[in-house]
C-alpha positions as CSV (number, residue, x, y, z in Angstrom):
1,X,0.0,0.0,0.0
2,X,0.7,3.7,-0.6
3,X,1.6,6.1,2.5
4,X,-0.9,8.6,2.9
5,X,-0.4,11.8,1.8
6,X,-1.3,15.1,4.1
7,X,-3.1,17.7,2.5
8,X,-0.6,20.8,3.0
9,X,-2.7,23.6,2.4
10,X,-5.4,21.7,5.1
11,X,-2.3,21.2,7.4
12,X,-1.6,24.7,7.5
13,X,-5.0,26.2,7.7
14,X,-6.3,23.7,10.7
15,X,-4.7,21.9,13.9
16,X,-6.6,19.2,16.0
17,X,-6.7,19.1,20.1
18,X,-5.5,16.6,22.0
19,X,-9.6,16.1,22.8
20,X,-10.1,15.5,18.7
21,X,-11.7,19.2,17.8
22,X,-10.7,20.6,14.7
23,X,-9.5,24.3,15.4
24,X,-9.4,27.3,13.0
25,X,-7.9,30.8,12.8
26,X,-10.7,33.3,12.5
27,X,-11.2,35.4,8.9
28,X,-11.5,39.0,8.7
29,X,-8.4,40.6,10.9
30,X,-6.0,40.9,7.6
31,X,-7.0,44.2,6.4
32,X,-9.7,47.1,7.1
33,X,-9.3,46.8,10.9
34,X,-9.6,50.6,11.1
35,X,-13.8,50.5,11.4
36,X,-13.6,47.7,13.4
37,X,-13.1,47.8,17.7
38,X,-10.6,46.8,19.4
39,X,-12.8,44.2,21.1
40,X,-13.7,42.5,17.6
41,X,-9.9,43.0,16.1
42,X,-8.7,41.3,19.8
43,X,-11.7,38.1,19.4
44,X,-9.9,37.6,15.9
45,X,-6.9,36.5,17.5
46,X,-8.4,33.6,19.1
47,X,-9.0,30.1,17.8
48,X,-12.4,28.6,17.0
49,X,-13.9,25.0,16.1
50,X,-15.3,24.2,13.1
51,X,-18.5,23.3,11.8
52,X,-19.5,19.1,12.6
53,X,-20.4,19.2,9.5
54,X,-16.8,19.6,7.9
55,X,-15.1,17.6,10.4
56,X,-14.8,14.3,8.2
57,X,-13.0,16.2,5.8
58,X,-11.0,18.3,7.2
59,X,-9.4,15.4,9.6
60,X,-9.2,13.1,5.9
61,X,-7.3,15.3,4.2
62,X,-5.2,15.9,7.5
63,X,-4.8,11.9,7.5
64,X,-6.4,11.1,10.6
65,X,-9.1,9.0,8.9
């Protein structure tokens, strides 16, 4: 059998938990942060889960099944 390959672009985009969740960066804090508060442009910062329903993919392409 092949090895299996990690999808790089998913690899750099996502990490998993040590519980299992998928994590993301958050979009929006690149650019046009003038209008925006400080609270929102400091909540951009953080980490969030992703949706269940892309779960199964995302942890494919990242080779964990």
């Amino acid at each position: 059998m092949p090895k299996q390959k990690t999808h790089k672009s998913t690899a750099k985009r996502f990490r998993v938990t040590g519980s299992g969740k998928v994590m993301r960066g958050k979009a929006f804090k690149s650019h046009i942060l003038e209008k925006k508060s400080p609270k929102r442009k400091r909540n951009f910062r953080k980490e969030t889960e992703i949706a269940a329903c892309d779960v199964k993919v995302i942890k494919k392409n990242l080779g964990l099944g």
